[in-house]
Residue, then its C-alpha position, 0 to 999 in steps of 0.5 A: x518389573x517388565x519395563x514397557x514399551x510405547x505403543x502408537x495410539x490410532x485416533x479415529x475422530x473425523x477420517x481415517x485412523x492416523x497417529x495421535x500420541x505414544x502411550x504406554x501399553x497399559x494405558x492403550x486398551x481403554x483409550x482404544x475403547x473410547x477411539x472406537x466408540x467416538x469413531x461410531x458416533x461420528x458423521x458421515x457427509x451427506x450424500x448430496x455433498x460428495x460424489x465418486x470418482x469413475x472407476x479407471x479402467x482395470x481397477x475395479x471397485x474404484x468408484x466405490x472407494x470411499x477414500x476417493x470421495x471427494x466434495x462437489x464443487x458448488x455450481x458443478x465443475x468450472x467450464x473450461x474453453x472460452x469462458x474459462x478464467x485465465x490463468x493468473x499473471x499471463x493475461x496482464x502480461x500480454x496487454x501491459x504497456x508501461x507508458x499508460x501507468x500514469x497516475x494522471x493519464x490525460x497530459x496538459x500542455x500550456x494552454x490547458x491552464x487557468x488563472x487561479x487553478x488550485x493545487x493542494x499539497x497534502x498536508x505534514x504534522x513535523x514530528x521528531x522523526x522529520x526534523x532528525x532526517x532533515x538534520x541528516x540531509x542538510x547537515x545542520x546542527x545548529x541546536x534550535x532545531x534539535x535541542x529543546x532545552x537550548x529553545x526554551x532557554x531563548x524563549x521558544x515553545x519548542x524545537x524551531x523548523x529549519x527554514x528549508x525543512x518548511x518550504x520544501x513542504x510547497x514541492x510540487x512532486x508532491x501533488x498531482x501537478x508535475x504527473x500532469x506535465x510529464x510530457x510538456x514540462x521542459x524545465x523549473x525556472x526559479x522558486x522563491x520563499x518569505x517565512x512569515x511565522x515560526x515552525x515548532x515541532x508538532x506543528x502541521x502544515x497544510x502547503x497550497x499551490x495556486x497558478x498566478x502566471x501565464x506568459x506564452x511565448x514561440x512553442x512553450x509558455x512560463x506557468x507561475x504557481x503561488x505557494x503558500x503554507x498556513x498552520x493548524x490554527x489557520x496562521x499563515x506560515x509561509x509564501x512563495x512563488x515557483x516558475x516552470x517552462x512548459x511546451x504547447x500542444x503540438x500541432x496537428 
């Protein structure tokens, strides 16, 4: 038996022929049959959606071409000039200034502040993952954080929060506050804390702070902000004071 050499199947569906699949050759004459007449029940695109290209000078025949049709952009070709859009990256680059990106643009000094302004923090469910990176930041590892068997076994419901891990949920880098002082703030003065109820694993905590201090001096003032934390049952959790130096506004 003659062995067979494979033959390259050309399949016409919605184009040019292009290589489908290797078939032996016994196989080809019938699937040739059925490419053909696929080929001729195929659609060809309307003549409202495409358009020739001019014939380039010394190619004659070229806007015939159909293998140079291409489709019409909606709306006609885009204007160049003026209206033009610009090319992407080249305009932001021009005008960028990166003192403007601020997420607070409009800066405050001293005397902008109220009694009794709100800065609420967001809000922290304490899941497993928080308590294992606050054990590796301050190198803990007393087990009523990390061992529940050893909670429960002293009468707690669960893994008890490090003292530290509930109160820096009150940093005011974590709210809008020190964006607004970026060019008044001159210094953290001091920051106090009283743990009022237990912190337990999957515990969320919504942090506030209150500005309850205004004590103006020469050129800068000491701003006071309450801070506080309740839990999701509304329990009082945690409060405390921070104290920050802030300049005035400069004359003229």
């Amino acid at each position: 038996m003659a062995h067979r050499q494979p033959a390259l199947l050309l399949h016409r569906e919605h184009g040019p022929l292009r290589p489908c699949a290797l078939w032996p050759r016994g196989r080809r004459r019938g699937l040739g049959r059925a490419a053909g007449a696929d080929a001729g029940r195929r659609r060809e695109p309307a003549a409202a959606e495409i358009r020739q290209r001019p014939a380039a000078a010394g190619r004659p025949g070229a806007a015939g071409d159909l293998g140079r049709r291409r489709l019409r952009r909606p709306g006609g070709a885009r204007p160049r000039g003026a209206g033009a859009r610009p090319r992407h990256g080249l305009c932001d680059a021009v005008s960028f200034d990166p003192r403007a990106h601020r997420l607070v643009p409009a800066q405050r000094w001293f005397e902008d502040f109220t009694l009794g302004e709100r800065f609420p923090l967001p809000s922290w469910t304490m899941t497993s993952g928080l308590f294992a990176a606050f054990q590796a930041a301050s190198g803990d590892n007393h087990p009523i954080h990390y061992d529940a068997e050893y909670c429960r076994a002293h009468g707690l419901p669960g893994m008890l929060a490090h003292g530290y891990q509930v109160a820096i949920q009150t940093c005011a880098g974590a709210g809008l506050f020190p964006h607004m002082v970026e060019e008044s703030l001159k210094g953290f003065l001091e920051q106090s804390t009283r743990f009022l109820h237990p912190v337990i694993l999957g515990d969320t905590l919504y942090p506030l702070l209150v500005v309850d201090e205004l004590v103006p001096q020469r050129s800068t003032g000491i701003l006071g902000l309450a801070a506080s934390i309740h839990n999701q049952h509304g329990v009082q959790v945690l409060d405390g004071r921070h104290r920050y130096l802030l300049r005035k506004r400069p004359a003229g």
